[in-house]
ChimeraX commands (.cxc) that place a marker at each C-alpha (Angstrom):
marker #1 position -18.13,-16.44,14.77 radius 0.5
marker #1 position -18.76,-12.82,14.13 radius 0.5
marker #1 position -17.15,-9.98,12.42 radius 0.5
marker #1 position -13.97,-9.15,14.79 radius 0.5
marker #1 position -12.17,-12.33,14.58 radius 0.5
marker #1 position -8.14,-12.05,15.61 radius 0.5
marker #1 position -7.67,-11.85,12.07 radius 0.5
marker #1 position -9.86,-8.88,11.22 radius 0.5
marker #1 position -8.31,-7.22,13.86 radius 0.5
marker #1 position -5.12,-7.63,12.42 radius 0.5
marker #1 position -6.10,-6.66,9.46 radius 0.5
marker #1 position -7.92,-3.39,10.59 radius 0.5
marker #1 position -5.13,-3.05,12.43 radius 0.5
marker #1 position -2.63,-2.56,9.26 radius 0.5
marker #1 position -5.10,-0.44,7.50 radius 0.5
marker #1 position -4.51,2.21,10.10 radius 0.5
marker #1 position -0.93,1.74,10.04 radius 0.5
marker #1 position -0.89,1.87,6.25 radius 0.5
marker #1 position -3.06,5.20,6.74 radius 0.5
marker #1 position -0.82,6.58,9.28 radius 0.5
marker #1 position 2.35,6.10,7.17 radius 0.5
marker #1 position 0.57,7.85,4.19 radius 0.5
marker #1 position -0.37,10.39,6.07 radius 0.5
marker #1 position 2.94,11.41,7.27 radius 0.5
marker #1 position 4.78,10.93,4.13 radius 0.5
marker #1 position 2.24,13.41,2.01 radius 0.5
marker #1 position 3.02,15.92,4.85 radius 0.5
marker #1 position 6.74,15.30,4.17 radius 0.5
marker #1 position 6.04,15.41,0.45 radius 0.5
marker #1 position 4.73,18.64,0.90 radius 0.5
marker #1 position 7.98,19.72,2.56 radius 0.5
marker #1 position 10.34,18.48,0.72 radius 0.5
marker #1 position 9.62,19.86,-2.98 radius 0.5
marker #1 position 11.18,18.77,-5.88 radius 0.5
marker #1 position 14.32,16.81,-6.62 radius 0.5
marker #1 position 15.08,13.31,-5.57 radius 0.5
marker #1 position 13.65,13.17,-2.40 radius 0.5
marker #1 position 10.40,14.10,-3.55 radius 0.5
marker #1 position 10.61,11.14,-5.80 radius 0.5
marker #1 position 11.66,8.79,-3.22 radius 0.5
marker #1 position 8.10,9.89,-0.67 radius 0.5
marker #1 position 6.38,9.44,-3.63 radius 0.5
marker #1 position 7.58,5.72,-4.24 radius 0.5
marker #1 position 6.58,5.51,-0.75 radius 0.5
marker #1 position 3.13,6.83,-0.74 radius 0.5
marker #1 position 2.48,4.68,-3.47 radius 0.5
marker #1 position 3.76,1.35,-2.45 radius 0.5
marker #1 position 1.69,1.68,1.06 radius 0.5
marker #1 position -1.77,2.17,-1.10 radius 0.5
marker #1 position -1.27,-0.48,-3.48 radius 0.5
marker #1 position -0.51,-2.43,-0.18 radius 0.5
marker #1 position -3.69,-0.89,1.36 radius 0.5
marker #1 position -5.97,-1.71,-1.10 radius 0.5
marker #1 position -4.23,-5.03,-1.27 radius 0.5
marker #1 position -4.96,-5.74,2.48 radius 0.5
marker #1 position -8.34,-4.05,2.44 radius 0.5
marker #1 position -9.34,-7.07,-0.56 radius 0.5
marker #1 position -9.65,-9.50,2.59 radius 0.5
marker #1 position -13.06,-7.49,3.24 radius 0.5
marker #1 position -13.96,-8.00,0.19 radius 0.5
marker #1 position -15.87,-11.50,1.28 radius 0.5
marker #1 position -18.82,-10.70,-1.59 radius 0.5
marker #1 position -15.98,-11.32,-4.31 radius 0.5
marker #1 position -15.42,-15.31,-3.03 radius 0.5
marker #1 position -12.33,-16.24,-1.48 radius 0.5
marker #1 position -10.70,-16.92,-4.90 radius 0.5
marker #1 position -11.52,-13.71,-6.67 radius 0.5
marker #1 position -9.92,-12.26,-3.43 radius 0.5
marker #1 position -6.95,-13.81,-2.87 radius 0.5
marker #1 position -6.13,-12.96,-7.06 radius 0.5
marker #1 position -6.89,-9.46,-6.39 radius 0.5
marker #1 position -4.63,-9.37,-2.98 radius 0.5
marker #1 position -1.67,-10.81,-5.08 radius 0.5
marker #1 position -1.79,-8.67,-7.78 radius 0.5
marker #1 position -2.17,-5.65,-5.74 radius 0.5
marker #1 position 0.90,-6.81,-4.02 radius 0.5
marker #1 position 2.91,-7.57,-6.89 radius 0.5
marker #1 position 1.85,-4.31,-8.20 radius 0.5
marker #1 position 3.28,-2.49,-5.26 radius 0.5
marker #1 position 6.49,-4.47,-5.55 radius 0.5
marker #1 position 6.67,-3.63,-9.24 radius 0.5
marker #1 position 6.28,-0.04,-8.90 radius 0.5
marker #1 position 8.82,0.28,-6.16 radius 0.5
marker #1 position 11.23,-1.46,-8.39 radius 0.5
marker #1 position 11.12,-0.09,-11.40 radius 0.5
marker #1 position 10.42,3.73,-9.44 radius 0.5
marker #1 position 13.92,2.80,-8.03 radius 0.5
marker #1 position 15.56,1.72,-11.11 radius 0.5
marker #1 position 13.88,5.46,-12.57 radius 0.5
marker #1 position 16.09,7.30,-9.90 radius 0.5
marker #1 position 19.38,5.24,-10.20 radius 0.5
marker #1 position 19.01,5.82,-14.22 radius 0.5
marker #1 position 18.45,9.64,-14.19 radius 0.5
marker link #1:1,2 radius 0.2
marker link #1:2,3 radius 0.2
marker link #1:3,4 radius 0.2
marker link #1:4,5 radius 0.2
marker link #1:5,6 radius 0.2
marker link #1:6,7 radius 0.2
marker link #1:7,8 radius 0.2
marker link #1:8,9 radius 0.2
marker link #1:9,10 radius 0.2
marker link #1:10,11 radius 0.2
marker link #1:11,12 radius 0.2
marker link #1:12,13 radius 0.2
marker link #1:13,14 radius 0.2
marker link #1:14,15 radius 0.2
marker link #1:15,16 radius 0.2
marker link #1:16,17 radius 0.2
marker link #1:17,18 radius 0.2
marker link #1:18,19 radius 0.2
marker link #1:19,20 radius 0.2
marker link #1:20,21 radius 0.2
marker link #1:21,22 radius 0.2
marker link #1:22,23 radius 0.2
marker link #1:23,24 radius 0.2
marker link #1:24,25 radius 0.2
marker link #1:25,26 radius 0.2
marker link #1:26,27 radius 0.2
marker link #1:27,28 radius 0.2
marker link #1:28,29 radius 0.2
marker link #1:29,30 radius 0.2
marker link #1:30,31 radius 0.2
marker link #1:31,32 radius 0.2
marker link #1:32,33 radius 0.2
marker link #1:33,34 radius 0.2
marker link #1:34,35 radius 0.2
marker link #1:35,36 radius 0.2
marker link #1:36,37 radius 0.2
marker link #1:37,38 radius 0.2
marker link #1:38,39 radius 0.2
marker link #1:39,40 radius 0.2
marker link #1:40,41 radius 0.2
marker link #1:41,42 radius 0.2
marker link #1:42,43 radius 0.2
marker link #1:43,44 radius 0.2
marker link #1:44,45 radius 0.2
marker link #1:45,46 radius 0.2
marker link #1:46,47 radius 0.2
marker link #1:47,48 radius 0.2
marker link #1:48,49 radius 0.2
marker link #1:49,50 radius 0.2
marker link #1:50,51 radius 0.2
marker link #1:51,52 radius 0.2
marker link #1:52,53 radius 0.2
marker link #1:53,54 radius 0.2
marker link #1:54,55 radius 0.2
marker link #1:55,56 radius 0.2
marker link #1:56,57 radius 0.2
marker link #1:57,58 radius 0.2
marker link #1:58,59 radius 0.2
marker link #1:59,60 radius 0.2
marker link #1:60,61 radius 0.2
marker link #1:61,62 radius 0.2
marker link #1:62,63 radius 0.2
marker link #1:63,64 radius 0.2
marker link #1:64,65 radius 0.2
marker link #1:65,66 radius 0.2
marker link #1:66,67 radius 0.2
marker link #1:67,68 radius 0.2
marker link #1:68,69 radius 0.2
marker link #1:69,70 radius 0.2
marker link #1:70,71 radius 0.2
marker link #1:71,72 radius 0.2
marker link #1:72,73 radius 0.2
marker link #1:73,74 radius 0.2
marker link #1:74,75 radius 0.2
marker link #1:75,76 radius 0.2
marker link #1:76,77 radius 0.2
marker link #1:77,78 radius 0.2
marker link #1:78,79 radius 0.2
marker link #1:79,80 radius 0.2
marker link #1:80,81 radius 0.2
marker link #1:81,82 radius 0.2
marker link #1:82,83 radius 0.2
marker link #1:83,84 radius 0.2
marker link #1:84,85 radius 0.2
marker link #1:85,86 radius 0.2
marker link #1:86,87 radius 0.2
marker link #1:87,88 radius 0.2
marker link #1:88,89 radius 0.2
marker link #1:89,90 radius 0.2
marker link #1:90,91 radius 0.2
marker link #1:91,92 radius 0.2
marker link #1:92,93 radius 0.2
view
């Protein structure tokens, strides 16, 4: 079919989004030294790479869809991991 299928645009689509969105928050990071809040944009920043990397596996075709889709989940899980236990760091202290 070719290379920009609906679902590659999609998915170019939310790499952007995801680059965007870091983008903006490393500006605010950069603003906002020290304390809590700082914490919080970096949670942020690195839940949307984990997630970015995660999405940017589906280009990955020379891996087979398996490898892949193992890669894409643990990525995401990752993500979801470091979020959590980020947040449970800054309810404890």
């Amino acid at each position: 079919m070719g290379f920009m299928t609906p679902e590659n645009t999609v998915y170019l689509f939310m790499l952007v989004i995801y680059i965007i969105v870091v983008y903006i928050f490393d500006r605010a990071r950069r603003k906002f030294k020290g304390g809590t809040i700082e914490m919080v944009i970096k949670l942020i920043i690195i839940n949307t790479l984990l997630l970015l990397c995660a999405d940017y596996t589906h280009f990955l075709g020379f891996l087979g869809p398996d490898v892949a889709y193992i890669l894409q989940t643990v990525l995401r899980l990752a993500a979801m991991c470091a979020l959590a236990f980020g947040g449970l760091r800054l309810i404890v202290d």
